[in-house]
mmJSON file of the N, C-alpha and C atoms, coordinates in Angstrom:
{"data_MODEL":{"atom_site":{
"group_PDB":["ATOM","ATOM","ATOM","ATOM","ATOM","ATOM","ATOM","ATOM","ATOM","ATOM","ATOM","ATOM","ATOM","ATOM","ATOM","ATOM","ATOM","ATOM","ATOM","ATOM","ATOM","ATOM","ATOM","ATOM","ATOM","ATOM","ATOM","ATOM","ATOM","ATOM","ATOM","ATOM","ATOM","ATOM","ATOM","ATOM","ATOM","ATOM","ATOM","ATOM","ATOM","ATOM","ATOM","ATOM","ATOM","ATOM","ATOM","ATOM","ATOM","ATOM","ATOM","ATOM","ATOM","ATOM","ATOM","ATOM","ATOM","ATOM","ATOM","ATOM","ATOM","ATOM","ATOM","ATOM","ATOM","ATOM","ATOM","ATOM","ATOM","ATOM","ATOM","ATOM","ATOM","ATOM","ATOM","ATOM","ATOM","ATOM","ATOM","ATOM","ATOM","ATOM","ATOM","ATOM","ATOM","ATOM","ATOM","ATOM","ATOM","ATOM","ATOM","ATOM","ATOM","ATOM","ATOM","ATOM","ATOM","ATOM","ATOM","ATOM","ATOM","ATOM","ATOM","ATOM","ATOM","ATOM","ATOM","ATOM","ATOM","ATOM","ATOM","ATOM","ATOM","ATOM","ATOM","ATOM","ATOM","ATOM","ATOM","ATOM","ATOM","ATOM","ATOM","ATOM","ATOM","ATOM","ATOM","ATOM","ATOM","ATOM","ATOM","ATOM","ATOM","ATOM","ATOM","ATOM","ATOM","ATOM","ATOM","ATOM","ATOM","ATOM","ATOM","ATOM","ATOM","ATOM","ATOM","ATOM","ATOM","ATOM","ATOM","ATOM","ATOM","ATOM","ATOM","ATOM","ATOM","ATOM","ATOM","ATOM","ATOM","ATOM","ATOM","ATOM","ATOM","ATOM","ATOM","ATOM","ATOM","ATOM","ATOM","ATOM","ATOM","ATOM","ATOM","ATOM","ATOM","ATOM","ATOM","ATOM","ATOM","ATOM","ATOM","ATOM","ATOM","ATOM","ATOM","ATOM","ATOM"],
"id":[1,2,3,4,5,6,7,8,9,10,11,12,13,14,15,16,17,18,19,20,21,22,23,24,25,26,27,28,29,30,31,32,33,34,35,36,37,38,39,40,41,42,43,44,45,46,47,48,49,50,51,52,53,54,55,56,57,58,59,60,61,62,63,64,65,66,67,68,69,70,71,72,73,74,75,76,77,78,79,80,81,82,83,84,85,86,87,88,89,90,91,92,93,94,95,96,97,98,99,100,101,102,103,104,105,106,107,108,109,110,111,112,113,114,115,116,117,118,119,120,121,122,123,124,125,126,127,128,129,130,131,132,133,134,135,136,137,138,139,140,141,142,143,144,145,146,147,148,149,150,151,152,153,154,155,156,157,158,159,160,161,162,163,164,165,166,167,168,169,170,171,172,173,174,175,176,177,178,179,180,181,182,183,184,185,186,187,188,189],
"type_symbol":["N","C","C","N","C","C","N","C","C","N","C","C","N","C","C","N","C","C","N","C","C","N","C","C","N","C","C","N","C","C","N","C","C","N","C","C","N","C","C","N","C","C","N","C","C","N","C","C","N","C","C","N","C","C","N","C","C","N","C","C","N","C","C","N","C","C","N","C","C","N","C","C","N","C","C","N","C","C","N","C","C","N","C","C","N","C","C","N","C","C","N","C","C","N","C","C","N","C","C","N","C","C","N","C","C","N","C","C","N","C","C","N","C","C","N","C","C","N","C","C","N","C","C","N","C","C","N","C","C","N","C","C","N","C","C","N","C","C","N","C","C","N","C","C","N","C","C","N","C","C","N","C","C","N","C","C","N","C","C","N","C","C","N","C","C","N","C","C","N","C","C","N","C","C","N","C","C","N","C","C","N","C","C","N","C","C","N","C","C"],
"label_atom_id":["N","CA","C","N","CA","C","N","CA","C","N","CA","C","N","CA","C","N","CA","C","N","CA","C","N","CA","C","N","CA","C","N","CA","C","N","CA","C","N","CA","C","N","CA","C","N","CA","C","N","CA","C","N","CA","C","N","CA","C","N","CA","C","N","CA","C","N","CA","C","N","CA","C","N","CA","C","N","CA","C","N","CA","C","N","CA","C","N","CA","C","N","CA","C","N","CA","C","N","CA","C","N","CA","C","N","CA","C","N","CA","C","N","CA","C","N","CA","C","N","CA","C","N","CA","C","N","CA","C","N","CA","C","N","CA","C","N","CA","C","N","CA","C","N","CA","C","N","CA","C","N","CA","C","N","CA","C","N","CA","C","N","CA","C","N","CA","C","N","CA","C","N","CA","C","N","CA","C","N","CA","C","N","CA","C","N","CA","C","N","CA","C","N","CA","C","N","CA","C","N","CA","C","N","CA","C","N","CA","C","N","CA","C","N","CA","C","N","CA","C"],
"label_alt_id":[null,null,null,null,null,null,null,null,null,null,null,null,null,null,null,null,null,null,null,null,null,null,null,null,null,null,null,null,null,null,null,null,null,null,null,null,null,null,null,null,null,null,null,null,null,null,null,null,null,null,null,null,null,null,null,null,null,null,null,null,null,null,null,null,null,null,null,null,null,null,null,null,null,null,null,null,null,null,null,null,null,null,null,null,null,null,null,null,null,null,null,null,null,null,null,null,null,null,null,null,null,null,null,null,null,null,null,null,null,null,null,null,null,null,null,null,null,null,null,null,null,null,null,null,null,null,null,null,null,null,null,null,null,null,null,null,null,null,null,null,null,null,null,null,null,null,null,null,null,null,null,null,null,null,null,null,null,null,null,null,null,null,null,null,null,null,null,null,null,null,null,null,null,null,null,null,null,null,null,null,null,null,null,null,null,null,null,null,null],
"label_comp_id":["UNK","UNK","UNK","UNK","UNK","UNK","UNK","UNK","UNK","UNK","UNK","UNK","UNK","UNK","UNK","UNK","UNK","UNK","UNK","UNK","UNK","UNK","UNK","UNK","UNK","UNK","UNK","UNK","UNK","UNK","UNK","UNK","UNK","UNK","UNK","UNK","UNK","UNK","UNK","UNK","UNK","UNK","UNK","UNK","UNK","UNK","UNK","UNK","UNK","UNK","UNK","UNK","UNK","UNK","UNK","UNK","UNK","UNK","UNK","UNK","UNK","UNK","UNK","UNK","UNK","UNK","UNK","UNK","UNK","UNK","UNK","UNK","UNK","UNK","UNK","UNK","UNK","UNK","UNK","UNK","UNK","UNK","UNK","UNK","UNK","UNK","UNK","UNK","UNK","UNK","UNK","UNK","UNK","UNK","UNK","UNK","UNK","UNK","UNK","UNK","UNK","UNK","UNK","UNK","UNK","UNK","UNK","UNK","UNK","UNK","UNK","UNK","UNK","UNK","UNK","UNK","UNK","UNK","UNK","UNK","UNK","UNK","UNK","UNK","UNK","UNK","UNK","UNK","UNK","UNK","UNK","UNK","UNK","UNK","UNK","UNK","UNK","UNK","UNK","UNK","UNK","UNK","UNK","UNK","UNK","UNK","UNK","UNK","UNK","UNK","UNK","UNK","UNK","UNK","UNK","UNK","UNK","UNK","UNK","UNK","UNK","UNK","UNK","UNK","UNK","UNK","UNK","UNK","UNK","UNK","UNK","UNK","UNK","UNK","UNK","UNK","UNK","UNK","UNK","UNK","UNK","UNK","UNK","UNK","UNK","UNK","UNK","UNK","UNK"],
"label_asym_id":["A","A","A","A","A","A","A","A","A","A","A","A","A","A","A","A","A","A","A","A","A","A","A","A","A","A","A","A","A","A","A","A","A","A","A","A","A","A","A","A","A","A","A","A","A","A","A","A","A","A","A","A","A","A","A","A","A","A","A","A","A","A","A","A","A","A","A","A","A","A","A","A","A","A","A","A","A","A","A","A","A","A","A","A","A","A","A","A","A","A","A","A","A","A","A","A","A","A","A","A","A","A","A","A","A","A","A","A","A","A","A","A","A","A","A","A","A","A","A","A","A","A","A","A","A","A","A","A","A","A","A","A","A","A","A","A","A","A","A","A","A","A","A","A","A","A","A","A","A","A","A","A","A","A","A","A","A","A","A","A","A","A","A","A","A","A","A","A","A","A","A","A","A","A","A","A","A","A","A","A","A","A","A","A","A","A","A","A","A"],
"label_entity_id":["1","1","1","1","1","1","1","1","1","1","1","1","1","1","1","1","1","1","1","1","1","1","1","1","1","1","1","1","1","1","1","1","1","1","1","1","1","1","1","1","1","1","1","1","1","1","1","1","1","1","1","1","1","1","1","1","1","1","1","1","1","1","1","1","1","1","1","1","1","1","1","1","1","1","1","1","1","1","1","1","1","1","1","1","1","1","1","1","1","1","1","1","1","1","1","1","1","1","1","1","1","1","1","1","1","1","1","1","1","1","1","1","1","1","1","1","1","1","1","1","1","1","1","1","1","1","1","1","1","1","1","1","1","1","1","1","1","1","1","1","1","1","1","1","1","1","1","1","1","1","1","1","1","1","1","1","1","1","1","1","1","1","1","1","1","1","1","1","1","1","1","1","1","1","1","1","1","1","1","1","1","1","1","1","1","1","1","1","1"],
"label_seq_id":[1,1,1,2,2,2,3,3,3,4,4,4,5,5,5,6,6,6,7,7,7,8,8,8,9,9,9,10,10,10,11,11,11,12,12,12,13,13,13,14,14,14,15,15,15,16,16,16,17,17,17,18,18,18,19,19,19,20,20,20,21,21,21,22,22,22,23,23,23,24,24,24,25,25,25,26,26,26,27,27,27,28,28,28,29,29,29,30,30,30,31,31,31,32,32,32,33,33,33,34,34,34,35,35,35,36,36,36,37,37,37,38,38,38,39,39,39,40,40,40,41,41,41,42,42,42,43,43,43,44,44,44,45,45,45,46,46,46,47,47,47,48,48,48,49,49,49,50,50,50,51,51,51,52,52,52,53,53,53,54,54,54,55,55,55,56,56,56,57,57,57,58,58,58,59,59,59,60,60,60,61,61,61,62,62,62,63,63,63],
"pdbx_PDB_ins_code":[null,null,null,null,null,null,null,null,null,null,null,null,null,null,null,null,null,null,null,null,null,null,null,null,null,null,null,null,null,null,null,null,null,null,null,null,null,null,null,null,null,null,null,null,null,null,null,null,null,null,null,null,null,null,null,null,null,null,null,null,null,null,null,null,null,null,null,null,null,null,null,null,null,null,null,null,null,null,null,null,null,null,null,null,null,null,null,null,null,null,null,null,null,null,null,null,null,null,null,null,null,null,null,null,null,null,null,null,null,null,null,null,null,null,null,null,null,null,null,null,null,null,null,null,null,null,null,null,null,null,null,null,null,null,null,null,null,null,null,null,null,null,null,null,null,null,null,null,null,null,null,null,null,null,null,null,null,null,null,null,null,null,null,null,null,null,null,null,null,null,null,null,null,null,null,null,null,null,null,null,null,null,null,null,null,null,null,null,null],
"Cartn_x":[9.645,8.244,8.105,7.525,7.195,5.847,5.618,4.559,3.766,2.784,2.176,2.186,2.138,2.917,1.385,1.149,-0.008,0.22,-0.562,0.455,-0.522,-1.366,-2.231,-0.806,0.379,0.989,2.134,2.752,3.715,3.465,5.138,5.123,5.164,4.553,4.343,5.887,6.305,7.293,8.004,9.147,9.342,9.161,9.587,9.209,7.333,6.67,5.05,4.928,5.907,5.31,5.876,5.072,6.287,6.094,6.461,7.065,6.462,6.219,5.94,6.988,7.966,9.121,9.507,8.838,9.078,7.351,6.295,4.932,4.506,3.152,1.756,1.414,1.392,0.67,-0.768,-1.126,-2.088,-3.144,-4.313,-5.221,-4.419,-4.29,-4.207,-2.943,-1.59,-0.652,-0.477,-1.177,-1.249,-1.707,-2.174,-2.72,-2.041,-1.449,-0.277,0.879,1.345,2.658,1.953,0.521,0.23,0.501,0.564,0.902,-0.674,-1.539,-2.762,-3.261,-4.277,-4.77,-5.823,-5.509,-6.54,-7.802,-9.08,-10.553,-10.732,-12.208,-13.06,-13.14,-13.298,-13.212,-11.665,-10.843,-9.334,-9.399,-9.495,-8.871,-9.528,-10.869,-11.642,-11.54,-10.642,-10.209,-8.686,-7.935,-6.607,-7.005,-7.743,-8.188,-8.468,-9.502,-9.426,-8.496,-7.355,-6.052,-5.379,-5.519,-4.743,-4.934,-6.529,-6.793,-6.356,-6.815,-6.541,-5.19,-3.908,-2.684,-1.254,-1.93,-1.231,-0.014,0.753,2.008,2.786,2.029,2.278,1.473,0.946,-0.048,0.746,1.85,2.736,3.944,4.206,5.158,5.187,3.739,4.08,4.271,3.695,4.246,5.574,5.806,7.541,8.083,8.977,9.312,11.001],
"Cartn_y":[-8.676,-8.571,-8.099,-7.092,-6.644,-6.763,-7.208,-7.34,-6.327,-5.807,-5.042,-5.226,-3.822,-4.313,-3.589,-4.024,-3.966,-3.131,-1.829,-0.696,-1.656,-2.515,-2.958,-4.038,-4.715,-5.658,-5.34,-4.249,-3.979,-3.612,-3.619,-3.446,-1.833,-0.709,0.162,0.856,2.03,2.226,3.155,2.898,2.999,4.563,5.133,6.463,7.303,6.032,6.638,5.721,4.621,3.923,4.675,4.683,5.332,4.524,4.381,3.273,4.203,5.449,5.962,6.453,5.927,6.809,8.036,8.461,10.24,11.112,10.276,10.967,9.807,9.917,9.299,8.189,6.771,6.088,6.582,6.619,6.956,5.462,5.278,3.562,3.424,4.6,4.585,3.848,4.451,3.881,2.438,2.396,0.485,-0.225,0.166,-0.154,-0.617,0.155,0.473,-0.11,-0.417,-1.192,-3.089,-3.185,-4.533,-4.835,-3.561,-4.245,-4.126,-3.246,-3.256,-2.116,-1.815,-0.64,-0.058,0.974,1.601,1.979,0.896,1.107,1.351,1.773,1.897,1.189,-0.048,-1.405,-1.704,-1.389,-1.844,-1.121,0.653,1.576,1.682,1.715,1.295,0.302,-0.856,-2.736,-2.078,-1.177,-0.622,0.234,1.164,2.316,1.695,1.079,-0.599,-0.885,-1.313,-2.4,-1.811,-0.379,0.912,1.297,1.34,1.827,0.618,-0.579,-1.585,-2.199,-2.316,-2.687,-1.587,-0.047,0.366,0.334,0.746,0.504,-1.237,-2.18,-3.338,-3.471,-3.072,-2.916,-2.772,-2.073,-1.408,-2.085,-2.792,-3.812,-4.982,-5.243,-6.778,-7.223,-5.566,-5.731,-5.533,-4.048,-3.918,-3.996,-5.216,-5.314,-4.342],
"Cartn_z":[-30.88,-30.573,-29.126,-29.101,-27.484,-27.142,-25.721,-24.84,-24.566,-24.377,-24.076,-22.453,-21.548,-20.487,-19.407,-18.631,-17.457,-16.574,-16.482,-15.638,-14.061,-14.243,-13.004,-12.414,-13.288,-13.124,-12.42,-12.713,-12.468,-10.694,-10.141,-8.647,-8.582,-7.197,-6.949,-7.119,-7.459,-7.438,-6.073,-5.155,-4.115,-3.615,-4.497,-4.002,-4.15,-4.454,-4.063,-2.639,-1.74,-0.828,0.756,1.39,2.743,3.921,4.756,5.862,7.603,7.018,8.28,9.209,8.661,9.317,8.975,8.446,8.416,8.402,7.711,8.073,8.612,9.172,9.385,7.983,8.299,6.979,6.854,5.593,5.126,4.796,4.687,4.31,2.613,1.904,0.338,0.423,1.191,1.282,1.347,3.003,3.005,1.87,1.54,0.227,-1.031,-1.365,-2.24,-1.909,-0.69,-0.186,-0.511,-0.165,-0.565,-2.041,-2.911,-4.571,-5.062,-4.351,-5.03,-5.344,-6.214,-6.403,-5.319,-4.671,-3.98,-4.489,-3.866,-4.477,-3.048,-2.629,-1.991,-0.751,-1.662,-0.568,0.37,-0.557,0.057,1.148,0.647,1.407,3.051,2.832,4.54,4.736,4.488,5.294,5.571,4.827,5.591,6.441,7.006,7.75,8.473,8.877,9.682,10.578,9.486,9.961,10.892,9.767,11.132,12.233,11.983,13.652,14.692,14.486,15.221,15.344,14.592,14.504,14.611,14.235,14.441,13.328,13.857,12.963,13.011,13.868,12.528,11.727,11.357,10.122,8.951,8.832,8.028,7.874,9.253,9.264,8.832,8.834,8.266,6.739,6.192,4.737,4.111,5.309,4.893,6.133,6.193,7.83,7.443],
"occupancy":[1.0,1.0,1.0,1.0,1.0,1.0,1.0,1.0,1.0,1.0,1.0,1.0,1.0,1.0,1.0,1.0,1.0,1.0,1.0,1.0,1.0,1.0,1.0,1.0,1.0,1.0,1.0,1.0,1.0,1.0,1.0,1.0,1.0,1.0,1.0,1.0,1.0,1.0,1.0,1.0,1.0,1.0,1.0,1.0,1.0,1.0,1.0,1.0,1.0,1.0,1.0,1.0,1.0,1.0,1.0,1.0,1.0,1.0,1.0,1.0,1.0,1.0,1.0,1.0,1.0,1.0,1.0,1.0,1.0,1.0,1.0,1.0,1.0,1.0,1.0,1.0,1.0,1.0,1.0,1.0,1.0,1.0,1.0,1.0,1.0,1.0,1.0,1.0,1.0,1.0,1.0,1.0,1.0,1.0,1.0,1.0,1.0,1.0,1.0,1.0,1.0,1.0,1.0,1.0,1.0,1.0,1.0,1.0,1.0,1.0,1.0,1.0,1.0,1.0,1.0,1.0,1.0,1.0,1.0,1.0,1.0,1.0,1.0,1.0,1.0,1.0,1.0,1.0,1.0,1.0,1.0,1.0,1.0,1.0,1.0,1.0,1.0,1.0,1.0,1.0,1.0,1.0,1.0,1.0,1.0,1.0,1.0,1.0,1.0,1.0,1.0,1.0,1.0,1.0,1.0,1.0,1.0,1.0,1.0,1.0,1.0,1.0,1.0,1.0,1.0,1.0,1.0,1.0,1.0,1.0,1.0,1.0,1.0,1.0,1.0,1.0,1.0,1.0,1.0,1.0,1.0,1.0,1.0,1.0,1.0,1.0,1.0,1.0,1.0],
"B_iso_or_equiv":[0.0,0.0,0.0,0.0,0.0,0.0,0.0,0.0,0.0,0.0,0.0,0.0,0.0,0.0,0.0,0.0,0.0,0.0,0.0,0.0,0.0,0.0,0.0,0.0,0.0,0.0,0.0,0.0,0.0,0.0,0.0,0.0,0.0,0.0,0.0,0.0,0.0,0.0,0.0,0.0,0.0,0.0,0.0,0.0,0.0,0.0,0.0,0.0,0.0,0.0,0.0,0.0,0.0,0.0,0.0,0.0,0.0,0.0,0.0,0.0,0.0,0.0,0.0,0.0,0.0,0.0,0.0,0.0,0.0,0.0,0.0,0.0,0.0,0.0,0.0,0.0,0.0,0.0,0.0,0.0,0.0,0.0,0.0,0.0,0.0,0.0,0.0,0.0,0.0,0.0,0.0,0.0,0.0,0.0,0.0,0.0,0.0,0.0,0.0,0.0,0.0,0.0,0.0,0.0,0.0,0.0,0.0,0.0,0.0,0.0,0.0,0.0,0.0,0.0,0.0,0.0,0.0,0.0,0.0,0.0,0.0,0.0,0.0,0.0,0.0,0.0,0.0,0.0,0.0,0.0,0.0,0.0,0.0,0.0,0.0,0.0,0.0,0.0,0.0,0.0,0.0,0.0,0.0,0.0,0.0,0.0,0.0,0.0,0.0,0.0,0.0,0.0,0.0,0.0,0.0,0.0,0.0,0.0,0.0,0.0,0.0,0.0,0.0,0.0,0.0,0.0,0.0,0.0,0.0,0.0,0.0,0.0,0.0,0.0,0.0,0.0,0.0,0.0,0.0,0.0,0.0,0.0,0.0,0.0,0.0,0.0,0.0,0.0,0.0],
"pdbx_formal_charge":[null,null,null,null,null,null,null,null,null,null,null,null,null,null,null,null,null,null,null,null,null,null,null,null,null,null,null,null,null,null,null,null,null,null,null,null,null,null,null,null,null,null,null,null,null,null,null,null,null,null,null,null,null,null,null,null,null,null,null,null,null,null,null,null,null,null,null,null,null,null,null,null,null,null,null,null,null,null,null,null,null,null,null,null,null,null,null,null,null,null,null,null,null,null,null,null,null,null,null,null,null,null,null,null,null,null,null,null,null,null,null,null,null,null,null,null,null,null,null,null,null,null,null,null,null,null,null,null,null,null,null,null,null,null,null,null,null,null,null,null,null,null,null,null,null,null,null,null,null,null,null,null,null,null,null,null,null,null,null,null,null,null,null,null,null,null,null,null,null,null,null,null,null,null,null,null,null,null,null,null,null,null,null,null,null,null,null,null,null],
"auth_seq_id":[1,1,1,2,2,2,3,3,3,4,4,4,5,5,5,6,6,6,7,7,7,8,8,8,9,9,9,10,10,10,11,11,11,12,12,12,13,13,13,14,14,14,15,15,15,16,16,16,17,17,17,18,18,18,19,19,19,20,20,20,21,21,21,22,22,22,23,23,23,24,24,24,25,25,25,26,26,26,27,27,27,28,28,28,29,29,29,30,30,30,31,31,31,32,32,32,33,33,33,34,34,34,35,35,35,36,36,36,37,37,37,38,38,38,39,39,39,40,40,40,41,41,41,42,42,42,43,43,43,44,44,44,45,45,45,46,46,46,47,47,47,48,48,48,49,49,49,50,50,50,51,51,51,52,52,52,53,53,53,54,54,54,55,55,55,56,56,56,57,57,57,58,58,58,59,59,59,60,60,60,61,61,61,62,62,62,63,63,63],
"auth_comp_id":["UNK","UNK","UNK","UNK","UNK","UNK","UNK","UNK","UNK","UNK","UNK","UNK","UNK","UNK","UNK","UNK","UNK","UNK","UNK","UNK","UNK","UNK","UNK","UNK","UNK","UNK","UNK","UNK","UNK","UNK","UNK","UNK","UNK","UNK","UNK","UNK","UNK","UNK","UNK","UNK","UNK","UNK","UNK","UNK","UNK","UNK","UNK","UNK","UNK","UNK","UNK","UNK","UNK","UNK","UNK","UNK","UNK","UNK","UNK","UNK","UNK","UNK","UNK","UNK","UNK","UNK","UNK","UNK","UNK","UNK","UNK","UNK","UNK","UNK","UNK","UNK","UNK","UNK","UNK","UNK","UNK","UNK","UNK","UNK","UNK","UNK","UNK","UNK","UNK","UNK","UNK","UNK","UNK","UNK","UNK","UNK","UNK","UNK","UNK","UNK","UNK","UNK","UNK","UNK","UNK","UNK","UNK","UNK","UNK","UNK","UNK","UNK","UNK","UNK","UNK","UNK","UNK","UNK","UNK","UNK","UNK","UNK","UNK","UNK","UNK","UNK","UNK","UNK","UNK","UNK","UNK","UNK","UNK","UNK","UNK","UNK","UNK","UNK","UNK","UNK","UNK","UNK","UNK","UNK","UNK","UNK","UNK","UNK","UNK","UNK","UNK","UNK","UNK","UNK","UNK","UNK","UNK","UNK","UNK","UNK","UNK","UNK","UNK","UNK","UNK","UNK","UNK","UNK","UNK","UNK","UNK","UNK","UNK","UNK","UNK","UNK","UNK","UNK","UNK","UNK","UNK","UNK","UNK","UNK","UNK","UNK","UNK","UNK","UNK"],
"auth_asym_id":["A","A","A","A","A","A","A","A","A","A","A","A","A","A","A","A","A","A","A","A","A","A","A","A","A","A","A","A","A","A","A","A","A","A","A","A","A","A","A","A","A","A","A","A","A","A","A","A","A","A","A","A","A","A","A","A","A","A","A","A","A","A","A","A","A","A","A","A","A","A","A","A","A","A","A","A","A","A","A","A","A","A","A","A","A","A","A","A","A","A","A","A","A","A","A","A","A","A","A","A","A","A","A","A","A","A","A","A","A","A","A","A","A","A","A","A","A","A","A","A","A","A","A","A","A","A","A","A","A","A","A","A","A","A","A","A","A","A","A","A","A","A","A","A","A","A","A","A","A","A","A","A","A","A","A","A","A","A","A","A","A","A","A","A","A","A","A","A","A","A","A","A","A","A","A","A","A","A","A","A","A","A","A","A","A","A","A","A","A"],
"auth_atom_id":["N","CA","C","N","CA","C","N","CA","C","N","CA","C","N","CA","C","N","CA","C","N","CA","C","N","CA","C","N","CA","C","N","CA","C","N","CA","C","N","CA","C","N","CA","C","N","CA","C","N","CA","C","N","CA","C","N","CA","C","N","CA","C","N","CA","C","N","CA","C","N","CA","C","N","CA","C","N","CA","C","N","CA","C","N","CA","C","N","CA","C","N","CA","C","N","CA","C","N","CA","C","N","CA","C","N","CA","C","N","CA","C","N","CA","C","N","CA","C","N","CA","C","N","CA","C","N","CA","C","N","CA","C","N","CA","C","N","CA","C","N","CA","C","N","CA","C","N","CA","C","N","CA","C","N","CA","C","N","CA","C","N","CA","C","N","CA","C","N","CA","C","N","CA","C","N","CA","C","N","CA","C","N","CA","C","N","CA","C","N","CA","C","N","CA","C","N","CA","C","N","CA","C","N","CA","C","N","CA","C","N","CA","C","N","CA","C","N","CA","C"],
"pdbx_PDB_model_num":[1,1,1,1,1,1,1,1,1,1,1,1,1,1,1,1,1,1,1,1,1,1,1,1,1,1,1,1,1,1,1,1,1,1,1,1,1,1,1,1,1,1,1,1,1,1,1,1,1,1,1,1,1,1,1,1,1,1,1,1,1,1,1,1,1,1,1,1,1,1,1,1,1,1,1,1,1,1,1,1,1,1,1,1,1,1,1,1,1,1,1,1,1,1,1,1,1,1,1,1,1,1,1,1,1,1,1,1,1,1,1,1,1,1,1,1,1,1,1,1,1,1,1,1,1,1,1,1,1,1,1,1,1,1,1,1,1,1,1,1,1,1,1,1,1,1,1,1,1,1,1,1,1,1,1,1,1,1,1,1,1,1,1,1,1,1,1,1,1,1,1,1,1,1,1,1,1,1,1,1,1,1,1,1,1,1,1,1,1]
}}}
């Protein structure tokens, strides 16, 4: 018997997340490294985080 499986459940897969060590993070990104779906609301509270934290913003999710 198989589960029907939650594409909302599952974790982001590593090659859509980036760390900023090779581009600029993006709000969608931060986003996406939290394990959540980028809406509206998320993405301007990461654009936010960014302007003000900078790149720990990025760190404290993937240190």
């Amino acid at each position: 018997m198989t589960d029907p499986t939650d594409s909302e459940s599952e974790p982001t897969p590593d090659h859509l997340l980036h760390t900023g060590a090779e581009n600029p993070v993006d709000p969608e990104d931060l986003v996406m490294a939290s394990g959540r779906t980028p809406t509206p609301e998320l993405v301007e509270k990461a654009r936010k985080d960014l302007e003000e934290q900078g790149a720990a913003a990025v760190e404290r999710l993937l240190p």
